[in-house]
VMD Tcl script that builds the backbone (N, CA, C; Angstrom):
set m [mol new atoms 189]
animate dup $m
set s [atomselect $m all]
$s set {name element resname resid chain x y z} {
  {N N UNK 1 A 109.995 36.324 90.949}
  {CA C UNK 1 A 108.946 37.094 90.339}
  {C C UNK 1 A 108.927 38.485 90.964}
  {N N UNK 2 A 108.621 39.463 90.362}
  {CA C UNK 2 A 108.669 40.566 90.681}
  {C C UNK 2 A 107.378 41.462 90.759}
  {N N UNK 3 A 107.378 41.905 92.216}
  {CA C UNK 3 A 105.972 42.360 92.543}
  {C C UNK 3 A 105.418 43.908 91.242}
  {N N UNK 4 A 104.217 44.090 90.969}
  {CA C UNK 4 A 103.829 44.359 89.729}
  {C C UNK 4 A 102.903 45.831 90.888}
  {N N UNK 5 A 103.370 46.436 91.765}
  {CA C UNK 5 A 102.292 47.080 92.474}
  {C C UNK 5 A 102.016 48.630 91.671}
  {N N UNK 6 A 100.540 49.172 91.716}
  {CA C UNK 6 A 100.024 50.432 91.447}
  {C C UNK 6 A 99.596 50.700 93.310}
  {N N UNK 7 A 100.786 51.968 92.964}
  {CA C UNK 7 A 100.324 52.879 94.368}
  {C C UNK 7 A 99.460 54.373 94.180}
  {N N UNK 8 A 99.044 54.384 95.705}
  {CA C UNK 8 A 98.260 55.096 95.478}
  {C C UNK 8 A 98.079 56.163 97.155}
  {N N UNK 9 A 97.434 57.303 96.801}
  {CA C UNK 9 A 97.292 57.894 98.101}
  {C C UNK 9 A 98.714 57.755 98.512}
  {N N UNK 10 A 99.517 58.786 97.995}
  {CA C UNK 10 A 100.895 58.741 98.373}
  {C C UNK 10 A 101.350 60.066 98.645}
  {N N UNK 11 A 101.817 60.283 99.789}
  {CA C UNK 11 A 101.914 60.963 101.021}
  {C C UNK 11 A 103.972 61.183 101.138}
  {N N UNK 12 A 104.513 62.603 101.090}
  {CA C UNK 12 A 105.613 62.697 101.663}
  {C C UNK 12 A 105.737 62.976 103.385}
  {N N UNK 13 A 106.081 62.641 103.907}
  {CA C UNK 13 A 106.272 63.246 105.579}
  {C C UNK 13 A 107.559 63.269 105.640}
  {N N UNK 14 A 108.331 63.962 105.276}
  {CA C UNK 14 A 110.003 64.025 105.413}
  {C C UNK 14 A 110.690 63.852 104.571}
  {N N UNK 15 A 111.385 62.705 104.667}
  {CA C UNK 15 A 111.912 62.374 103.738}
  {C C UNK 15 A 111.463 60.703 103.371}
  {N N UNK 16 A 110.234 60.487 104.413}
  {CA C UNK 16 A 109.638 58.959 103.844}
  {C C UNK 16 A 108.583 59.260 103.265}
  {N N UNK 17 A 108.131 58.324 102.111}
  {CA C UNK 17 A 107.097 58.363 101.319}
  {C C UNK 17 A 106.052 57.019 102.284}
  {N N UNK 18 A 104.649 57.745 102.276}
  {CA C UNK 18 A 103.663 56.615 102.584}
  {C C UNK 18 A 102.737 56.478 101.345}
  {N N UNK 19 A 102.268 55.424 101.132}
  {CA C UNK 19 A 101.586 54.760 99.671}
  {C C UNK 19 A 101.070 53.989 100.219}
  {N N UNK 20 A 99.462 53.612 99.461}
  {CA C UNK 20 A 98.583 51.931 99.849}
  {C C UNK 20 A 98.645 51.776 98.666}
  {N N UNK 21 A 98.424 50.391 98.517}
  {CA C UNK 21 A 98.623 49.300 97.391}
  {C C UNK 21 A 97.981 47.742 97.784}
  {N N UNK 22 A 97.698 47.087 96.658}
  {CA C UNK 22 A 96.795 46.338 97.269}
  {C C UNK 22 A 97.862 44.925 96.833}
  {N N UNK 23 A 97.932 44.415 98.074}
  {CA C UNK 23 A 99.168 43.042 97.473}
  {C C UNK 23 A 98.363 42.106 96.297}
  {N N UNK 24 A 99.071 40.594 96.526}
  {CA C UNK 24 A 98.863 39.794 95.491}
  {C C UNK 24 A 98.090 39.023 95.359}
  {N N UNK 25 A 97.526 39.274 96.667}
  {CA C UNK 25 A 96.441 38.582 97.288}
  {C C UNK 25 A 95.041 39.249 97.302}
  {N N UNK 26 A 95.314 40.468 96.636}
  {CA C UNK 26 A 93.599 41.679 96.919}
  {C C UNK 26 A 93.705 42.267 98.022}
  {N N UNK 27 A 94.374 42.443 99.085}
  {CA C UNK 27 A 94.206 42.840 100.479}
  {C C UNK 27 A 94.924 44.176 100.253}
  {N N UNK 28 A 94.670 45.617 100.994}
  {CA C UNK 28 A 95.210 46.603 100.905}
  {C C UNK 28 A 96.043 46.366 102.418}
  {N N UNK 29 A 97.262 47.310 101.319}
  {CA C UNK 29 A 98.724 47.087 102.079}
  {C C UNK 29 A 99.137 48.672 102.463}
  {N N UNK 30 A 99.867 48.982 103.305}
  {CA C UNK 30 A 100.661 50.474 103.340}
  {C C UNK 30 A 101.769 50.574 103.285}
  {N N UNK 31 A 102.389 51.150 102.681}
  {CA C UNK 31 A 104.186 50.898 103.127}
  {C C UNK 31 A 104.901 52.305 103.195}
  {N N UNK 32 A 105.961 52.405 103.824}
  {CA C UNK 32 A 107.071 53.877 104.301}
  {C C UNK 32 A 108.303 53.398 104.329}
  {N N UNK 33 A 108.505 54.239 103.314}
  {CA C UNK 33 A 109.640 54.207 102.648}
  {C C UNK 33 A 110.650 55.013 102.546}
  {N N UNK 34 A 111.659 55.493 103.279}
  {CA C UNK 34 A 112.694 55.904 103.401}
  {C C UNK 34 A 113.524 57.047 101.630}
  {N N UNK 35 A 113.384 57.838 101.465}
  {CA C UNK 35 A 113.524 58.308 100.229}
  {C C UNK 35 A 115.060 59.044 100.378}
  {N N UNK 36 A 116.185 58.945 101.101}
  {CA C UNK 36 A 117.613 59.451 101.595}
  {C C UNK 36 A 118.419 58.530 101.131}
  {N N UNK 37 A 119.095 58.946 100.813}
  {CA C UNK 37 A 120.569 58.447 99.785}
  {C C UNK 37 A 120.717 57.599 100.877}
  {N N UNK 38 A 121.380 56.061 101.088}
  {CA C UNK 38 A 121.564 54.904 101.520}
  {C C UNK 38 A 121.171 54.359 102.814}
  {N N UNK 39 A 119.730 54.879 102.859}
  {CA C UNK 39 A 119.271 54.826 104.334}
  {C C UNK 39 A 118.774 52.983 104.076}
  {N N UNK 40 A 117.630 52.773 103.148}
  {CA C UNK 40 A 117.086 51.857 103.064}
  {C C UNK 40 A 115.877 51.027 103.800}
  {N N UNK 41 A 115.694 52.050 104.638}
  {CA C UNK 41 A 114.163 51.976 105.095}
  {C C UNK 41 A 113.151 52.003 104.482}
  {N N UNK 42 A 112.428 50.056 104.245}
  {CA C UNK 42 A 110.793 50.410 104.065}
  {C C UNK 42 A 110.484 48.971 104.446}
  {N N UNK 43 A 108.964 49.581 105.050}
  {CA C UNK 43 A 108.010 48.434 105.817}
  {C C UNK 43 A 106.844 48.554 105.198}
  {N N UNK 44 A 106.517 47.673 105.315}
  {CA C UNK 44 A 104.736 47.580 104.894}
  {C C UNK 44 A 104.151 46.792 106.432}
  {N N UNK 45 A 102.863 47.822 106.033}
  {CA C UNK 45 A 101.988 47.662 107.129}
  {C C UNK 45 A 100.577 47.379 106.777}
  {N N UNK 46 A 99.854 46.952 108.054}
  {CA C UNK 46 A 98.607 46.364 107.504}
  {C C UNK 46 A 97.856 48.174 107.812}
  {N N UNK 47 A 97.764 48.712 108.514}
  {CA C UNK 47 A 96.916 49.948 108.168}
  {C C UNK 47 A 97.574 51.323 108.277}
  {N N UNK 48 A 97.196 51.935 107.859}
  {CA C UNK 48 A 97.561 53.297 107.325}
  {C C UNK 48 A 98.181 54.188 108.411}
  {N N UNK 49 A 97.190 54.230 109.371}
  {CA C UNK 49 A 97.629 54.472 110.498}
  {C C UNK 49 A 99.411 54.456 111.285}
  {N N UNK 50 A 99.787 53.071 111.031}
  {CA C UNK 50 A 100.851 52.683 111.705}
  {C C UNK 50 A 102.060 52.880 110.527}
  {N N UNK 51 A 101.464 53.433 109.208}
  {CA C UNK 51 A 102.561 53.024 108.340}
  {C C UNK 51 A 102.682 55.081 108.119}
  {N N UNK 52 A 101.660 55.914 108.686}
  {CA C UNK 52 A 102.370 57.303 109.128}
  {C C UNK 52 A 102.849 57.185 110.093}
  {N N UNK 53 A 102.653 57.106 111.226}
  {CA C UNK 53 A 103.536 56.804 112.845}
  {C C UNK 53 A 104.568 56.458 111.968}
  {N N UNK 54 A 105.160 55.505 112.105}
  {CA C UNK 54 A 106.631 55.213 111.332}
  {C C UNK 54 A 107.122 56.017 110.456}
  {N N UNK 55 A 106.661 56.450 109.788}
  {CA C UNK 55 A 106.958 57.495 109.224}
  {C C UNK 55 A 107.496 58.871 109.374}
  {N N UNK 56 A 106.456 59.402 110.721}
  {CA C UNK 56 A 106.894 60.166 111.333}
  {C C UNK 56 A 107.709 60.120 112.490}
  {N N UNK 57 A 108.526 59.177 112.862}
  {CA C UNK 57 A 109.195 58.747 113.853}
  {C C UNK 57 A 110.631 58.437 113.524}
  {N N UNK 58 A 110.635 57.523 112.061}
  {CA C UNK 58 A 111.819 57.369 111.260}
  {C C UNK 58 A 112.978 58.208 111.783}
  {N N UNK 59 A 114.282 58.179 111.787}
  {CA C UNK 59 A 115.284 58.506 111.835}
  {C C UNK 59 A 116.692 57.453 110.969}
  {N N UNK 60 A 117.206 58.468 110.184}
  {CA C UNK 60 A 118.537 58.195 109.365}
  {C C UNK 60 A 119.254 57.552 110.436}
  {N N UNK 61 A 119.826 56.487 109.696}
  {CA C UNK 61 A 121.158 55.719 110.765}
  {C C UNK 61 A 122.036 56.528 109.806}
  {N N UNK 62 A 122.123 56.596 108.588}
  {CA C UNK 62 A 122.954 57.082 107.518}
  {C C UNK 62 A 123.409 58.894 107.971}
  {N N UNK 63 A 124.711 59.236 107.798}
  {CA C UNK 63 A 124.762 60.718 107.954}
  {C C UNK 63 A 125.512 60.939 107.246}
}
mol reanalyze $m
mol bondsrecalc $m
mol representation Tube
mol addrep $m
């Protein structure tokens, strides 16, 4: 099954995107997401907070 998410409050810091979204369960989610040709970085986090930190910390393994 394929997750059905509306994001929101979506944020560039680099080249990762941060977005909240509320999972499948009702609970708001954050996630950072890596936006660089074959990097493939993204996490979801429980608050907003930790899902900019990562964000801003991120580094390409890809060059």
């Amino acid at each position: 099954m394929t997750a059905n998410r509306c994001f929101r409050r979506v944020v560039r810091l680099g080249p990762v995107q941060v977005a909240t979204y509320y999972d499948g369960r009702g609970r708001e989610k954050h996630t950072a997401a890596c936006t660089a040709p074959r990097c493939g970085f993204a996490t979801d986090y429980d608050s907003r907070a930790a899902a900019e930190l990562a964000a801003r910390t991120h580094r390409c393994a890809v060059r």
